[in-house]
C-alpha positions in Angstrom: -13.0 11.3 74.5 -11.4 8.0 73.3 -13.7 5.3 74.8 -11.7 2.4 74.2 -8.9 0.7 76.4 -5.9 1.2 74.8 -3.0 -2.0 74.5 -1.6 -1.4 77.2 -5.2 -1.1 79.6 -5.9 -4.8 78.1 -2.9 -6.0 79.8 -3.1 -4.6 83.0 -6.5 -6.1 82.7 -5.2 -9.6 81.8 -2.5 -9.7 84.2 -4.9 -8.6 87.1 -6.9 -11.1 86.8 -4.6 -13.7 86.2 -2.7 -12.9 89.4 -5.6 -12.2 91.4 -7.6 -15.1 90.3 -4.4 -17.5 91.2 -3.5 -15.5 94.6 -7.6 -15.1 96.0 -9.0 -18.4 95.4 -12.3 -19.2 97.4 -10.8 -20.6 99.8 -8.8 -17.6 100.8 -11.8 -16.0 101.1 -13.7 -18.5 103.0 -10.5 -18.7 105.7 -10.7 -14.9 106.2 -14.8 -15.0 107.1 -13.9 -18.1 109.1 -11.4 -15.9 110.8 -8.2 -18.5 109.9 -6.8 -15.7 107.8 -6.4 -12.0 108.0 -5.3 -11.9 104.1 -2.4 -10.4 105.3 0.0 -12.7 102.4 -1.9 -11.6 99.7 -1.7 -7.7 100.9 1.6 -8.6 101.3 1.6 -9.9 97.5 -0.1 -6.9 96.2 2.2 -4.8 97.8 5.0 -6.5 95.9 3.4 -5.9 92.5 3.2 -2.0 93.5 -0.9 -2.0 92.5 -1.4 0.0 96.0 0.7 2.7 94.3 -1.0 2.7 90.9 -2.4 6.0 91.4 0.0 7.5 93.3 2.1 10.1 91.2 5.6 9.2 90.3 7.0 12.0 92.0 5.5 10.8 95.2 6.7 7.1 94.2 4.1 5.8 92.9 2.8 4.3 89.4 1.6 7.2 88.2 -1.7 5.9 86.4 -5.0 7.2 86.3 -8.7 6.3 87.5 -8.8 4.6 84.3 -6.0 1.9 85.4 -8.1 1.9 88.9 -11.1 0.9 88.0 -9.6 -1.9 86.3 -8.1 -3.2 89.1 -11.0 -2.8 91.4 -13.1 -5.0 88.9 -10.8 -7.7 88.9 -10.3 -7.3 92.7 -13.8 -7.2 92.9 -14.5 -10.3 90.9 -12.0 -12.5 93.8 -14.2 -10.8 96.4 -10.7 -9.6 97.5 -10.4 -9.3 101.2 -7.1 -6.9 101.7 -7.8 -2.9 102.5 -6.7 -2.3 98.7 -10.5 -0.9 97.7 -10.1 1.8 100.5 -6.6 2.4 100.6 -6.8 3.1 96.6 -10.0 4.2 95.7 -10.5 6.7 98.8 -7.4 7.6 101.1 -4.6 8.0 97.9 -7.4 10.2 95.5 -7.9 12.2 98.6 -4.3 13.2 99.9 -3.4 13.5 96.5 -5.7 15.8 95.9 -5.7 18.0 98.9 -2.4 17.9 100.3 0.8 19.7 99.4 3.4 18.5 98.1 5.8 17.3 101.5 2.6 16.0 103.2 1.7 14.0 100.1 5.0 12.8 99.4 5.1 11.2 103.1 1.9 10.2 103.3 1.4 8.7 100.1 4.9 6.9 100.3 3.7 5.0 103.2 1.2 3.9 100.5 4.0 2.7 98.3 6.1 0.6 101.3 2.8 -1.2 102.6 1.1 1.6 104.8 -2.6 1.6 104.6 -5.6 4.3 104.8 -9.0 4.7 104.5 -11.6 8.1 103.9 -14.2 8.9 106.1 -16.4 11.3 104.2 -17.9 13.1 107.7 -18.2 16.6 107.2 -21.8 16.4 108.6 -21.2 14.0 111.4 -17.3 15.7 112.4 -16.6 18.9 113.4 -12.8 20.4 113.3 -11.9 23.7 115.2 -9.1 25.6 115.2 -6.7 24.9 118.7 -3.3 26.7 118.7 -1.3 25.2 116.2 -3.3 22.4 115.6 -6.8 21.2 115.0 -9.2 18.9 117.4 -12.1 16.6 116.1 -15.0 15.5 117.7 -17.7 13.5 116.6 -18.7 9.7 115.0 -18.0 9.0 111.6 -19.8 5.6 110.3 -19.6 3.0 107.8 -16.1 3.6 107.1 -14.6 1.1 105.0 -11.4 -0.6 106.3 -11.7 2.1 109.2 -10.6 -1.0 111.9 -7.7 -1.9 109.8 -6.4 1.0 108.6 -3.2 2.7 109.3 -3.7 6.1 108.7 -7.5 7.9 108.1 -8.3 10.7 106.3 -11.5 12.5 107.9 -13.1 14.7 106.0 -14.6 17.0 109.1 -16.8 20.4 108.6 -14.7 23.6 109.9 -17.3 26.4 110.5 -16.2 28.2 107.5 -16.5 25.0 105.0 -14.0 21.7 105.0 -11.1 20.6 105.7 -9.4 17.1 105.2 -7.6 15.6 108.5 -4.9 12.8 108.4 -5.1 11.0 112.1 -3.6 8.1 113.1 -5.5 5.3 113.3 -4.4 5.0 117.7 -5.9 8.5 117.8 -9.6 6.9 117.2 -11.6 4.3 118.3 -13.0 2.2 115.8 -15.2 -0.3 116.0 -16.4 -2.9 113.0 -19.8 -3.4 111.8 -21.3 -6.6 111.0 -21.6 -6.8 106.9 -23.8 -8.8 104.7 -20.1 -9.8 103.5 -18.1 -10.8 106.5 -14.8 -10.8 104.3 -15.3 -7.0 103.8 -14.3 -4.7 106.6 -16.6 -1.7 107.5 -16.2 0.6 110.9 -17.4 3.4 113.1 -15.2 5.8 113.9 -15.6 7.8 117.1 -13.3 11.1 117.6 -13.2 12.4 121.0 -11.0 15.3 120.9 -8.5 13.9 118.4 -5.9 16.6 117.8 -4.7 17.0 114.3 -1.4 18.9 113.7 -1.3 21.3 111.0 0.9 19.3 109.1 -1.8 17.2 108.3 -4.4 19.3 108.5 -5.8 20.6 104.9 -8.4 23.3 105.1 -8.3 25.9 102.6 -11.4 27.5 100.4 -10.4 25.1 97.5 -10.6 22.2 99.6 -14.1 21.3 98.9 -13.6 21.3 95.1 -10.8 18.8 96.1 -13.2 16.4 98.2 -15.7 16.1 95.5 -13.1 15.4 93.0 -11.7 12.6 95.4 -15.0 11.4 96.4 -16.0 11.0 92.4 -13.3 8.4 92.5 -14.0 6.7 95.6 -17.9 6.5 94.1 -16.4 4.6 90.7 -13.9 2.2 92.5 -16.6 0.9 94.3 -18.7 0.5 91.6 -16.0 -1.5 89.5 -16.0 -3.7 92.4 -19.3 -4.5 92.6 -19.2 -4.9 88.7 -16.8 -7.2 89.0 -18.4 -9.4 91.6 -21.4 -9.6 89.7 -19.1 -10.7 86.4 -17.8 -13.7 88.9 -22.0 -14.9 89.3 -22.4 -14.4 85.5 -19.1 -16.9 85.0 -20.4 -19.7 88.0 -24.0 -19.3 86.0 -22.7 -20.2 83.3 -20.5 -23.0 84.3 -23.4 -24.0 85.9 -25.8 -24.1 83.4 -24.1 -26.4 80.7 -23.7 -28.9 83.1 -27.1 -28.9 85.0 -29.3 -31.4 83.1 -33.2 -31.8 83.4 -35.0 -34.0 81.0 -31.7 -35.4 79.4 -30.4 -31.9 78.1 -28.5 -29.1 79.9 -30.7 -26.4 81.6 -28.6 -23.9 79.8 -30.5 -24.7 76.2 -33.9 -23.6 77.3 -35.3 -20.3 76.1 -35.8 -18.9 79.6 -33.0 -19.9 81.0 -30.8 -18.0 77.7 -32.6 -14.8 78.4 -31.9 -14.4 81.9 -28.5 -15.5 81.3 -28.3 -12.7 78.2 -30.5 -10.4 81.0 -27.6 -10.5 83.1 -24.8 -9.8 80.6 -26.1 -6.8 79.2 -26.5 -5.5 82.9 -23.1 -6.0 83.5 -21.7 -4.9 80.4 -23.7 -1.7 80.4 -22.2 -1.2 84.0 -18.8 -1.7 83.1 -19.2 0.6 80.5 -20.4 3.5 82.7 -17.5 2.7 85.1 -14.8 3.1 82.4 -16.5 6.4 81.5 -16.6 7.5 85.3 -12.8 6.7 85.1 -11.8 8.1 82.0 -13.9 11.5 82.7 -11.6 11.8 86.3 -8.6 11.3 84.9 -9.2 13.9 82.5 -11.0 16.1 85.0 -13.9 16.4 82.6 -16.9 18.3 83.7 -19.1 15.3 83.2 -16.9 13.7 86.3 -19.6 13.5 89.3 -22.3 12.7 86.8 -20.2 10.1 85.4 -19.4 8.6 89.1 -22.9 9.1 89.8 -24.3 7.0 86.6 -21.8 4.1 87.7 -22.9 3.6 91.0 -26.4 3.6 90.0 -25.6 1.2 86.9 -23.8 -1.0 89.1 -26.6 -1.1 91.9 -29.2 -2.0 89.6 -26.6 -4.5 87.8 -26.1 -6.4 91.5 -29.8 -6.7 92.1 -30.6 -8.3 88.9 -27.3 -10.5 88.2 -27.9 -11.8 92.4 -31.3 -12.5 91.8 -31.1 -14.4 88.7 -27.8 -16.0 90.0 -29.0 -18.0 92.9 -32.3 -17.9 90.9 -30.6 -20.3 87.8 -29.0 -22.5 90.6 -31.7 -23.5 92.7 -31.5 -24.5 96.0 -27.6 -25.1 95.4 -27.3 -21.2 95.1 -28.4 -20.9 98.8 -25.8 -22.9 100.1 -22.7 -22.2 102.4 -20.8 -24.7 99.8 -21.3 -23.2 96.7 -19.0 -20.9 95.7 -21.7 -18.3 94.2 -22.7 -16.8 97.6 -19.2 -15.4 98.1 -19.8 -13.2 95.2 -23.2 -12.3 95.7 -22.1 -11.1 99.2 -19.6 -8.7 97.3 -21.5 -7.7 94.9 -24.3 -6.3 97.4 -22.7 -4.9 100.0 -21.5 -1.8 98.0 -24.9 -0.9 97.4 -25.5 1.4 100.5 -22.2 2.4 100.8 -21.2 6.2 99.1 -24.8 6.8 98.1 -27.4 4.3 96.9 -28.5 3.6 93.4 -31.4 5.4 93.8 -29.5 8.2 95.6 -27.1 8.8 93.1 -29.9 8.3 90.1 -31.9 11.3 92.2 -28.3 13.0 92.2 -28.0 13.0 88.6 -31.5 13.7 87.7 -31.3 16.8 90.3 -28.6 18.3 88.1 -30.0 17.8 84.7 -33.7 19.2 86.2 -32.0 22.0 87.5 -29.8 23.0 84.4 -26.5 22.7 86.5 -23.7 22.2 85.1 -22.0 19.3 85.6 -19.3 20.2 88.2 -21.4 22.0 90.0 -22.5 20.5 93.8 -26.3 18.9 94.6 
């Protein structure tokens, strides 16, 4: 397994962040918590550059890349706390119609992708029940913490059958959602509530194989978010920095004090050892390796324990200043935590991994 971004990985790289750092300032940001802004101009700009469609197969219209490209985008995303349904609508809904819908159904669905459409994954088999109604399915039950689930267009329920899973596109008029209060008001989380939704079987997907599928998708969801919590925490390390050199106590900048080096170095190895896990995550979905859920599971951990210590010495090196509504850092700090419960803990997805080594599993088989 080549480890390495290749030349044309370090562009995509360097052209995300150049566009995303010039299209999400802060104060984007700050208008969409303040409710000025609903971000829909730089969804509208992303859509342009066809990055919703990175991962969606050229034969469905998309880009064609892999998890690797993903996660790359999602850090940089990640790092301009980006406020647009492009996490969810790439890291969750596209891996999971791609992976468990035939070929018309993805083709439609995921070509809404590509012209602006959005979606979202609700990962609910043991909150949603489907059963079998004529020609057609009907759900019933809540799915929660659903990212995007108020704002997106189209949801793909994951929903226990009776006889195993099944995946369930539903409109998103069918359901009624209703937004949670996050530690990040620019990021959008839901509860879903299904009352006898009915689900044609055209976008219905239960078959044996089907839960094979979900895992697969759900690997990738667990590594995009990761990146972007990697990538909010690289933000804090830059504003640190900044910060630092120019801070002065006893005539000399705060950043030349022993102390003040090692957190700063503290915080850099975190996130590069983070970043590096996430890559791998990628690298082993796109090649379907066996080491993929352990891979996804390392990441999340990685970047979990990455957030808490970058956050904590972050407002720690700026003082009081770090606190504030005004400084730019809390924006980031915001980001970078509130992936942390979301698609398993740190500790959840350490106890994951350790479960399957204790047990002598092999890798792609379930916990």
């Amino acid at each position: 397994m080549d480890f390495e971004l290749d030349d044309e990985q370090v562009e995509l790289q360097r052209v995300v962040r150049d566009i995303a750092t010039r299209e999400c300032p802060p104060a984007l940001v700050r208008a969409v918590v303040a409710g000025d802004d609903d971000a829909a101009g730089l969804w509208k700009t992303l859509v342009e550059l066809d990055w919703p469609a990175l991962t969606v197969p050229a034969d469905d219209g998309g880009m064609g890349m892999s998890a690797v490209e993903l996660v790359i985008a999602l850090e940089e995303l990640g790092r301009v706390a980006d406020p647009t349904p492009f996490l969810a609508t790439t890291s969750q809904y596209v891996p999971l119609v791609r992976a468990c819908a035939p070929a018309g159904a993805r083709r439609e669905l995921l070509g809404a992708v590509c012209s602006g459409g959005t979606g979202t994954a609700a990962f609910a088999a043991d909150a949603v029940r489907a059963r079998r109604d004529g020609d057609g399915w009907v759900l019933a039950g809540v799915a929660r913490h659903v990212v995007d689930g108020d704002r997106a267009d189209e949801l793909a329920v994951v929903a226990s059958t009776g006889d195993g899973e099944g995946v369930f596109v539903v409109p998103a008029a069918a359901v009624e959602a209703t937004r949670t209060p996050t530690f990040d008001a620019a990021f959008h989380l839901a509860d879903l509530t299904l009352d006898e939704v009915r689900v044609g079987d055209e976008r219905a997907f239960a078959r044996p194989a089907v839960a094979a599928e979900v895992g697969r998708a759900r690997d990738e969801a667990v590594a995009g978010l990761a990146a972007e919590m990697v990538g909010a925490s690289q933000r804090i390390l830059e504003l640190v920095l900044e910060h630092v050199k120019e801070r002065k106590q006893f005539g000399v900048p705060i950043g030349s004090f022993q102390a003040v080096k090692h957190m700063a170095v503290d915080m850099y190895v975190a996130i590069e050892r983070a970043r590096a896990l996430c890559h791998f995550a990628g690298l082993a979905i796109a090649e379907d390796d066996t080491r993929r859920g352990l891979a996804a599971s390392m990441a999340k951990a990685a970047a979990g324990d990455c957030q808490r210590l970058v956050t904590r010495h972050g407002v720690q090196l700026f003082g009081g200043l770090g606190f504030t509504w005004e400084n730019d850092l809390q924006i980031y700090v915001r980001r970078a935590k509130v992936g942390e419960p979301l698609l398993g803990t740190s500790s959840e997805h350490r106890a994951r991994a350790a479960r399957r080594v204790l047990a002598g599993r092999r890798p792609t088989e379930a916990v």
